[in-house]
C-alpha positions in Angstrom: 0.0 0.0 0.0 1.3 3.2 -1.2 2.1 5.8 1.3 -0.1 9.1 1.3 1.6 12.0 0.4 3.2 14.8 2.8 1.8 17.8 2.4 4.5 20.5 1.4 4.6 24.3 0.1 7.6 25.3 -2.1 8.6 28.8 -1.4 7.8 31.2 -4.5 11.4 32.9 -4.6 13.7 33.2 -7.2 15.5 29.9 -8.2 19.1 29.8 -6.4 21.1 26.8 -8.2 21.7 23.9 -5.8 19.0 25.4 -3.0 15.7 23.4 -2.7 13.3 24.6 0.3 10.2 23.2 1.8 7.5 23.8 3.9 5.7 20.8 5.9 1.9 21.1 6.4 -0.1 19.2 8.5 -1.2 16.1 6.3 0.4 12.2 5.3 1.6 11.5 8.5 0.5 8.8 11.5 -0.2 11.0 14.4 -3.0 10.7 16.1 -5.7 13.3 17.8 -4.5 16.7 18.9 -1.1 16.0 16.6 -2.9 14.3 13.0 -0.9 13.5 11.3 2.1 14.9 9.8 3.7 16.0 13.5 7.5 16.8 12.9 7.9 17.7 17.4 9.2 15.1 19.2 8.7 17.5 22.2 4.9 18.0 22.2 3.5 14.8 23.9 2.8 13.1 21.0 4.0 9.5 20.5 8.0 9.0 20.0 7.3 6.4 18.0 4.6 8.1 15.8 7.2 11.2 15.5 9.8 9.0 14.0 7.8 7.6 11.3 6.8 10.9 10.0 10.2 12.1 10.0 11.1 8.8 8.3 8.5 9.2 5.8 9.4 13.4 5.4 13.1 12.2 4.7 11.6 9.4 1.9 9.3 11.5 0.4 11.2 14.5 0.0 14.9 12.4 -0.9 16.6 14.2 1.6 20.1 14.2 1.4 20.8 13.3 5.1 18.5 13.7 8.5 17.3 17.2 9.2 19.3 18.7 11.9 16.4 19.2 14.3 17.3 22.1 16.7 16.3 22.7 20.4 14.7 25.9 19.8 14.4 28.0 22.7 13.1 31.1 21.6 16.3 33.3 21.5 18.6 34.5 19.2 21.4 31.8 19.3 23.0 30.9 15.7 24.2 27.4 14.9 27.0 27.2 12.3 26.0 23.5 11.0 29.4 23.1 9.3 31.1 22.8 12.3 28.8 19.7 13.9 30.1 17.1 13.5 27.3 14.1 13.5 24.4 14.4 15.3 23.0 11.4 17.3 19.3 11.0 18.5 18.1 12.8 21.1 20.8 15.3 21.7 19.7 18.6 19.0 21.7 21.6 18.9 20.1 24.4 21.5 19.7 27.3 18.9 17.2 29.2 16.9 19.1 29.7 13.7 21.2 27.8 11.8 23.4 28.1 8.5 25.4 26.5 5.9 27.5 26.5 3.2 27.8 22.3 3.0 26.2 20.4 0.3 23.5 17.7 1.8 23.4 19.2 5.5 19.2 20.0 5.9 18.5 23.0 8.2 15.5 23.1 9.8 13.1 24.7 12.2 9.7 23.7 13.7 6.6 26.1 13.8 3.3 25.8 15.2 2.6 29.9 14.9 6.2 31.5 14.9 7.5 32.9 11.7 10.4 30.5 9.6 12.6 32.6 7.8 14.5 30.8 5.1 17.7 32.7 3.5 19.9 31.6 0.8 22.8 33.5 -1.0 21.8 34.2 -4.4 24.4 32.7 -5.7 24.1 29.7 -3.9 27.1 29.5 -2.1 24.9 29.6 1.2 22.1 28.7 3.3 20.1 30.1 6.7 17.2 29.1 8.2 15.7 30.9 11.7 12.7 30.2 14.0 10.9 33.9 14.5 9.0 34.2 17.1 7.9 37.7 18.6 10.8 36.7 21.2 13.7 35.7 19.1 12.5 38.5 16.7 12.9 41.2 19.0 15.9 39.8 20.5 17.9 39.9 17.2 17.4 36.1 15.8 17.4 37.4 12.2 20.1 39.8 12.7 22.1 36.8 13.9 21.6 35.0 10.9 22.3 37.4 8.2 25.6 37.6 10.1 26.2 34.7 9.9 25.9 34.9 6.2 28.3 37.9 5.4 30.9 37.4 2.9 28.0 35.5 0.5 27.4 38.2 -1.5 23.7 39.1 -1.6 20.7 37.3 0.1 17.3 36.5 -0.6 14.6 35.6 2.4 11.7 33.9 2.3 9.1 34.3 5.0 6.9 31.2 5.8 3.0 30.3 7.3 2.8 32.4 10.4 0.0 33.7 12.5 -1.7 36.4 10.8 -1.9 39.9 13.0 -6.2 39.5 13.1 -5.1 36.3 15.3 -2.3 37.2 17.3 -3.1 39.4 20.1 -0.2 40.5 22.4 0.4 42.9 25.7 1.9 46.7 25.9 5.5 44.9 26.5 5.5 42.8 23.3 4.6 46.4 21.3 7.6 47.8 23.8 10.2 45.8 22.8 10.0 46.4 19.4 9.4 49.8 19.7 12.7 50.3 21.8 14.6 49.0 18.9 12.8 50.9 16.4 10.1 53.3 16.8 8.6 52.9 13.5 8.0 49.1 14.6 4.7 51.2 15.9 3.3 50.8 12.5 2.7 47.3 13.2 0.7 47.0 16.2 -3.0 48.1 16.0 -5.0 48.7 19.3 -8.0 45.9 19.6 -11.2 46.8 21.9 -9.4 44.7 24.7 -6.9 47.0 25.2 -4.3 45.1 24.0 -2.5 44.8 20.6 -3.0 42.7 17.7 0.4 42.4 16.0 1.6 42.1 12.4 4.9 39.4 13.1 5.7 39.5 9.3 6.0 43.0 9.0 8.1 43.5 12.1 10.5 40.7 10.5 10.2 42.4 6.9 11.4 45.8 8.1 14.6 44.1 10.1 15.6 42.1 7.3 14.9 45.4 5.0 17.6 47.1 7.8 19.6 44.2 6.9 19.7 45.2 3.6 18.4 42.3 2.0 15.9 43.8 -1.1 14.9 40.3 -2.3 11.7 39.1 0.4 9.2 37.2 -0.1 6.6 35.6 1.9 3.9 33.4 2.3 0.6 34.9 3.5 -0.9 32.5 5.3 -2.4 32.2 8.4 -1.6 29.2 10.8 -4.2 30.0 13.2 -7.2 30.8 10.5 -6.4 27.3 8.2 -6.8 24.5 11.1 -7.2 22.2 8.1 -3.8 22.8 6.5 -1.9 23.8 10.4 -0.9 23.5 12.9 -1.3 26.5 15.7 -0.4 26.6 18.9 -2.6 29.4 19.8 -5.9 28.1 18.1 -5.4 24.4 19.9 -2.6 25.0 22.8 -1.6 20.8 22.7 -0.8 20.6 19.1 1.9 19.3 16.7 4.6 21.1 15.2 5.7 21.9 10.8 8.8 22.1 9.5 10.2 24.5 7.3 13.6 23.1 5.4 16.3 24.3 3.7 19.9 22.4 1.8 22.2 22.5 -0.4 22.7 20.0 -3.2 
């Protein structure tokens, strides 16, 4: 019996020879409940054994070069520099929220259930980034890590992936502060909702850093993890809930 297929975006950015990036959805997996069925978090609850076939079957289905290297991601702004890993065994990911490359067959990846992925490549191909964006790692410089990380490859393209929309994600006066400290046209946006709190736009905050950057060649997904349960995960819509992965290597 044949296998049902993953469900996968590929980001709509311009080609980059020897790049190939994906984007996990929630479908052709085996979890169960809560996690159906494509959950790629072995740190949500959900059965280890269930996890592992999915990642098996991600690895088959999209001919991986090599295992993903599956990050601890804590929310901060710690980069990884993959080349200098030697081999990863089970059970012991690298505790960071970005991570790059400039080695054929070594997969980046980061898991999202509502935070922002934010692939980079250098246009010419000679490199690879990959960064887990939520409002935390945002404000505290995740991206600014990873374009670092990245200098001396020439120009770079970004591609932001399936987050939660701003009509869905409602934050406090210190989220808005943050931000604001950094840069006070982040006010732009945060819109005041009738609760007296914020509803906040994560892809534009992210857009105008990596326009700081200097990189001119974004692009983005617009959709909405929390509005599309059928396609999503979101960790705000369901609380106990799987995890997608977005993934990035070099042939």
């Amino acid at each position: 019996m044949t296998a049902e297929a993953i469900g996968c975006l590929e980001p709509h950015w311009p080609a980059v020879t020897g790049v190939t990036a994906r984007f996990t959805l929630r479908s052709g997996g085996v979890s169960q409940g809560a996690y159906a069925s494509l959950n790629l978090g072995s740190h949500v609850g959900d059965r280890p054994a269930a996890v592992a076939h999915n990642r098996a079957r991600l690895r088959e289905q999209l001919g991986l070069p090599d295992e993903p290297l599956w990050l601890q991601q804590v929310h901060g702004c710690e980069m990884l520099d993959a080349d200098q890993l030697g081999a990863v065994s089970a059970g012991s990911a690298p505790r960071a929220d970005a991570a790059v490359s400039r080695r054929g067959g070594r997969v980046l990846a980061v898991l999202v259930a509502d935070c922002l992925p934010v692939l980079f490549a250098a246009c010419d191909g000679s490199a690879i980034g990959i960064a887990h964006a939520g409002w935390r790692g945002l404000a505290a410089g995740v991206l600014e890590a990873a374009v670092r990380a990245l200098a001396g490859h020439g120009p770079l393209q970004a591609w932001l992936g399936p987050a939660i929309g701003p009509a869905h994600f409602e934050v406090g006066d210190e989220v808005r502060a943050a931000f604001v400290a950094h840069d006070a046209r982040a006010t732009a946006a945060f819109v005041p909702n009738a609760r007296g709190r914020w509803q906040c736009d994560l892809r534009a905050l992210a857009r105008a850093r990596l326009a700081a950057l200097g990189i001119d060649s974004l692009h983005a997904d617009a959709s909405c993890t929390y509005a599309q349960p059928q396609r999503f995960y979101s960790y705000r819509r369901d609380g106990v809930t799987g995890r997608m992965a977005a993934l990035i290597w070099r042939r």
